[in-house]
MILUMRO-328967 format. One record per residue (C-alpha): residue number from 0; x negated, y, z. Coordinates in pm, whole numbers, plus 50000, padded with zeros to 5 digits. Example, Ala and Ser with C-alpha at 12.3 -4.5 7.8 and 13.67 -1.06 7.14 Angstrom:
2
0	48770	49550	50780
1	48633	49894	50714
//
This chain:
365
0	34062	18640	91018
1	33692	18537	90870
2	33438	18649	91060
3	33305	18975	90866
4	32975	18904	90737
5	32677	19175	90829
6	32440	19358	90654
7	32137	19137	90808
8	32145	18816	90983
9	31750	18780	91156
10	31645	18394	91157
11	31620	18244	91486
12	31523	17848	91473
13	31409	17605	91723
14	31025	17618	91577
15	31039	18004	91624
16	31167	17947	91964
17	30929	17650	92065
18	30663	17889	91910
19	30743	18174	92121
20	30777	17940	92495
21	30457	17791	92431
22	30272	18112	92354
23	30433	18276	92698
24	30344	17933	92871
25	29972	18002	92741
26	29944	18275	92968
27	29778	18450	92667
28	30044	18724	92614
29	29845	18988	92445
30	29495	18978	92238
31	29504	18634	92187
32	29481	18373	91924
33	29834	18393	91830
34	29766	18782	91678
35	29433	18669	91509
36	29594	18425	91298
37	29893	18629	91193
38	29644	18880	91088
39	29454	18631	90910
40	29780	18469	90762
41	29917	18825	90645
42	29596	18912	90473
43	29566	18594	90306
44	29896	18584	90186
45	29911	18987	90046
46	29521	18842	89877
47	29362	19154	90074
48	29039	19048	90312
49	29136	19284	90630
50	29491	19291	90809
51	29623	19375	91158
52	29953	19332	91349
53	30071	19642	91526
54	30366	19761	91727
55	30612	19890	91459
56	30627	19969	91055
57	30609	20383	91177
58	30299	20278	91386
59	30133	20140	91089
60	30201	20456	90917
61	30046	20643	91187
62	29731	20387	91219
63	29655	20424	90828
64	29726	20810	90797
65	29441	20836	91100
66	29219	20576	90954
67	29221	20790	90645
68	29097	21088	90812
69	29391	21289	90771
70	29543	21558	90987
71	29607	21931	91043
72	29563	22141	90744
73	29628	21879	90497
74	29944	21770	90271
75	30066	21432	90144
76	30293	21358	89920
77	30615	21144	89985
78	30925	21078	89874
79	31259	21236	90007
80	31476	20946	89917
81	31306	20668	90204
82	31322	20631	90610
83	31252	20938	90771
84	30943	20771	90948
85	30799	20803	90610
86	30802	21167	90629
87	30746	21224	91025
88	30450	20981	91045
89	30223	21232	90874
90	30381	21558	91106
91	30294	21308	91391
92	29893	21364	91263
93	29933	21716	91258
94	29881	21686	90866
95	30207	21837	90620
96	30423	21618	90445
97	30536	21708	90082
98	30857	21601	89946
99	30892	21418	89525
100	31125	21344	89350
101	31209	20976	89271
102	31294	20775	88988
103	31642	20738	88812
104	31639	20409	88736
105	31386	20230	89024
106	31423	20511	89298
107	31095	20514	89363
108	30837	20819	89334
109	30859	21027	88988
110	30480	21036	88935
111	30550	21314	88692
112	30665	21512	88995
113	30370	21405	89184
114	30136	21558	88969
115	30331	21895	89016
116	30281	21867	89376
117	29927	21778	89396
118	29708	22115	89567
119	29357	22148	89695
120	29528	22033	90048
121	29652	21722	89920
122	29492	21461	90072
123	29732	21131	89993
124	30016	21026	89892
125	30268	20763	90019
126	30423	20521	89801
127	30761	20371	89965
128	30829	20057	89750
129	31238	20098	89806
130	31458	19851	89916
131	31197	19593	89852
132	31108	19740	89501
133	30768	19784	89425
134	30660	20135	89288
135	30520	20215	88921
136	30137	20096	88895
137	30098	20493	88718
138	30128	20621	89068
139	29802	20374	89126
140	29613	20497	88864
141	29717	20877	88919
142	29580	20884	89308
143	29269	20670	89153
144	29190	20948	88873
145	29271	21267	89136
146	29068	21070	89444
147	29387	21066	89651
148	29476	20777	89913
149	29720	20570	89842
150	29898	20519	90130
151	30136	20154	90139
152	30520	20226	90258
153	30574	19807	90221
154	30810	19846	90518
155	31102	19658	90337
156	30886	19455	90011
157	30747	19151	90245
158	30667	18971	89928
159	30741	19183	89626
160	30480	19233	89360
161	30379	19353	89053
162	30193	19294	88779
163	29875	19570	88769
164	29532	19546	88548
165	29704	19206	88407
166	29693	19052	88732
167	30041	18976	88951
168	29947	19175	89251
169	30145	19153	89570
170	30272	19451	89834
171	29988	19458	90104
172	29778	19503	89825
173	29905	19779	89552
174	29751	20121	89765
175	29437	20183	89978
176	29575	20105	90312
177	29968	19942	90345
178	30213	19935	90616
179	30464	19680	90677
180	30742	19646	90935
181	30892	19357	91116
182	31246	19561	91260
183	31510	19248	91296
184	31645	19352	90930
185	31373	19276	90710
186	31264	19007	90541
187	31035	18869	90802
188	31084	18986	91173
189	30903	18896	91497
190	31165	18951	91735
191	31177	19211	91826
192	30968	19555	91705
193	30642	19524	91482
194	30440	19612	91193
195	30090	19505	91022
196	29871	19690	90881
197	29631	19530	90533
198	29361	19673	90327
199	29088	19571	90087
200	28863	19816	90150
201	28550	19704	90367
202	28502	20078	90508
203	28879	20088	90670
204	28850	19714	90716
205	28610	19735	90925
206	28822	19978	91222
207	29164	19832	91129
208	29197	19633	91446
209	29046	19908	91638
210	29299	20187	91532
211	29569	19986	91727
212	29351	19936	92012
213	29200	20256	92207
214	29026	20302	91933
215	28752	20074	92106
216	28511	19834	91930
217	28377	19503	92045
218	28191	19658	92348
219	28538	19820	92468
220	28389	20142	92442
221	28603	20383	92258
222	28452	20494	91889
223	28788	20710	91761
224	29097	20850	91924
225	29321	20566	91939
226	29633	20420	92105
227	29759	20147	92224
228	29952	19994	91939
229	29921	19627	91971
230	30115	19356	91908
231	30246	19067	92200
232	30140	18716	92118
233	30466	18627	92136
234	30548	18813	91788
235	30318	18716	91608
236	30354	18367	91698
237	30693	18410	91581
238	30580	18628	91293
239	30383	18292	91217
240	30618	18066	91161
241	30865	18318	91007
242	30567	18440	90725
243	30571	18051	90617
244	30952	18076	90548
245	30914	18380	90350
246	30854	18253	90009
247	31192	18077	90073
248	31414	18329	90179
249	31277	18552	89815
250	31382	18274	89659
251	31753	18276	89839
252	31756	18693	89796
253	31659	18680	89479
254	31893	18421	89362
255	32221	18609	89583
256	32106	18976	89410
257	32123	18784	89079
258	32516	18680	89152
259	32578	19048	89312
260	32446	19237	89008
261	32590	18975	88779
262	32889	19093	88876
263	32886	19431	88981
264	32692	19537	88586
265	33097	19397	88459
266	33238	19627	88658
267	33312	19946	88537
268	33341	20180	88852
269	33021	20002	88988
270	32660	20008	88909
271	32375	19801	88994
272	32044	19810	89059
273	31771	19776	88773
274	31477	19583	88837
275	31142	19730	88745
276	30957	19519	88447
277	30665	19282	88503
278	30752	19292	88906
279	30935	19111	89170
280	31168	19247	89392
281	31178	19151	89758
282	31535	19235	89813
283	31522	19381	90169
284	31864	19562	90058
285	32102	19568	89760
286	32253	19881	89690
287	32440	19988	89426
288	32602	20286	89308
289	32960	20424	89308
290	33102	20756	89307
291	33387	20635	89460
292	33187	20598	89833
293	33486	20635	90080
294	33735	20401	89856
295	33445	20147	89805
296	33355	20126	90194
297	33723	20122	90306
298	33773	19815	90051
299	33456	19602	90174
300	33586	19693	90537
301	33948	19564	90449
302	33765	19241	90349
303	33560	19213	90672
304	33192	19293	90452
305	32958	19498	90648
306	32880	19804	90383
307	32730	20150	90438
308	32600	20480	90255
309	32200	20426	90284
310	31994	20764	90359
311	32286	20998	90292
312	32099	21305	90387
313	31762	21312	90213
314	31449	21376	90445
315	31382	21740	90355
316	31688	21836	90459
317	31697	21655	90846
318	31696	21852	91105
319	31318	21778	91233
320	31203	21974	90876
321	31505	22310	90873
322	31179	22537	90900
323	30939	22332	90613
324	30880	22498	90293
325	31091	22266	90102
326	31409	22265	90322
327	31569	22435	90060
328	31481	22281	89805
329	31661	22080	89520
330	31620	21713	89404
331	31867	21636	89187
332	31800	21265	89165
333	31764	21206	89515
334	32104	21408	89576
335	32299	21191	89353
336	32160	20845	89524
337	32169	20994	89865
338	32517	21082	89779
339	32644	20730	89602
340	32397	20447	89688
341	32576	20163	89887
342	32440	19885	90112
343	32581	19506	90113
344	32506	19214	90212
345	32199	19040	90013
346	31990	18906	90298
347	31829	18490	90305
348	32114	18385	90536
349	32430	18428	90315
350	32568	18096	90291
351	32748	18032	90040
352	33123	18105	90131
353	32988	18438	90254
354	32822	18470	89909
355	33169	18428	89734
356	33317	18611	89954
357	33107	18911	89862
358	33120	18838	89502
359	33530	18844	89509
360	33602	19164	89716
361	33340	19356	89459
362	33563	19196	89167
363	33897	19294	89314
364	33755	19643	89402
//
């Protein structure tokens, strides 16, 4: 039998090894150089000024929701249809979290719901760009004319953009403060568990580092509650070397969603994902739609594909939130995706029998 080919595949080379023996024969295992220049590589390469790594992608989100001044008493505004951390990282503030509706067609916030759910309490509102695609710039604009944060969800768009104000503008750099994540399945991992945080504004700039770090400035004397939410040198020296890749591996996911969906839109029980204009997609999953879930799973599994229903239950409805005021509430949008949307295979390190293979079992389906 072929061996069955998985939803990710992280990359593991020699340079990413060397890179990670010589930072732990440094002796320079935390705060050292090796998480100053990912930080400075990040920011440089999302075009923001300020950046720093972190422990995880739900650590960012915790980092930029404090950073932002928000907590008990106050709402923000996030999708249902995303990771639960999402949703969870503003309860862990003490602030409310207040479910949207997404998109048909990109899955991404509705911004015409988002104005409905906009109150005096509303403090911010988190953009997830799904799967790797980037959200509508009118969600930009909207927080910009009601003096909302725009909080980053870049977790899975490691180099997607979008055009905005005429200029292609990447993830890292589309909200007030972003949040990216470096869990073995995305587009660029460090290893093991990690995240960065990136803004362009001078005022958050300034105590981005510090979040992550007791909340202490340069005389180690605590200014803010903090944490410890730092990052070993050892990811980020790996993050290093995997961040000059990345541009690569886009151009590999890009290229495999192109034979997927080129395929899958001639299909008649299938459906694939659309691709929002005047952006990029980073790819960090494909998923496409079927009614026919159980059949479809059972025929990728006969043909040794990895393949699974992505965020079947949508966050308001989790256990964590049975007492919130919108437990009961309906999304019709996000109930159909929750209820159809499929993962497979899309990731940089398809080769290219695996690639066929894909491509024949969704023809035969």
């Amino acid at each position: 039998m072929p061996e069955r080919i998985p939803l990710a595949r992280p990359s593991w080379t020699d340079e990413m090894r060397m890179a990670a023996i010589d930072t732990l024969d440094s002796g320079r295992w935390v705060k050292g150089p090796q998480g100053r220049a990912f930080s400075q590589e990040f920011a440089e390469y999302c075009g923001v000024e300020f950046a720093s790594p972190c422990n995880s992608g739900s650590g960012a989100l915790i980092a930029a929701l404090r950073l932002l001044g928000i907590g008990p008493g106050d709402e923000v505004i996030v999708p249902s249809l995303t990771f639960i951390a999402t949703a969870t990282s503003v309860s862990m503030t003490g602030a409310t979290p207040i479910f949207a509706e997404v998109e048909p067609d990109y899955w991404c916030l509705d911004v015409e719901d988002v104005k409905q759910c906009i109150t005096p309490k509303t403090k911010g509102v988190i953009g997830v760009h799904l799967f790797g695609q980037c959200y509508g710039t009118e969600l930009i604009d909207l927080c910009k004319e009601h003096n909302l944060a725009l909080i980053e969800d870049a977790a899975q768009a490691h180099g997607a953009s979008i055009v905005y104000n005429g200029s292609l503008t990447m993830a890292g750099a589309l909200g007030t403060i972003s949040c990216f994540s470096f869990f073995p399945s995305k587009n660029v991992a460090v290893g093991g568990e990690g995240g960065m945080i990136t803004t362009a504004d001078s005022e958050v700039g300034i105590r981005i580092k510090s979040i992550v770090d007791h909340g202490r400035d340069g005389s180690l004397q605590s200014q803010e509650v903090g944490t410890n939410m730092r990052m070993s040198e050892v990811f980020a020296a790996i993050g290093r070397v995997q961040l000059k890749h990345l541009d690569d591996w886009l151009a590999r996911r890009r290229s495999n969603a192109a034979m997927l969906s080129e395929t899958v839109d001639s299909h008649p029980k299938l459906h694939a994902p659309q691709v929002r204009p005047d952006s990029r997609h980073a790819w960090h999953q494909y998923c496409l739609q079927t009614e026919n879930v159980e059949a479809f799973l059972q025929h990728m599994a006969t043909n040794d594909i990895d393949a699974r229903r992505i965020y079947p239950v949508p966050c308001h409805q989790h256990p964590v939130y049975k007492d919130h005021q919108q437990a009961n509430d309906e999304f019709p949008v996000t109930s159909q995706l929750s209820e159809q949307l499929i993962s497979i295979p899309v990731h940089h390190g398809l080769t290219n029998v695996e690639l066929e293979r894909i491509v024949n079992a969704l023809r035969s389906y």
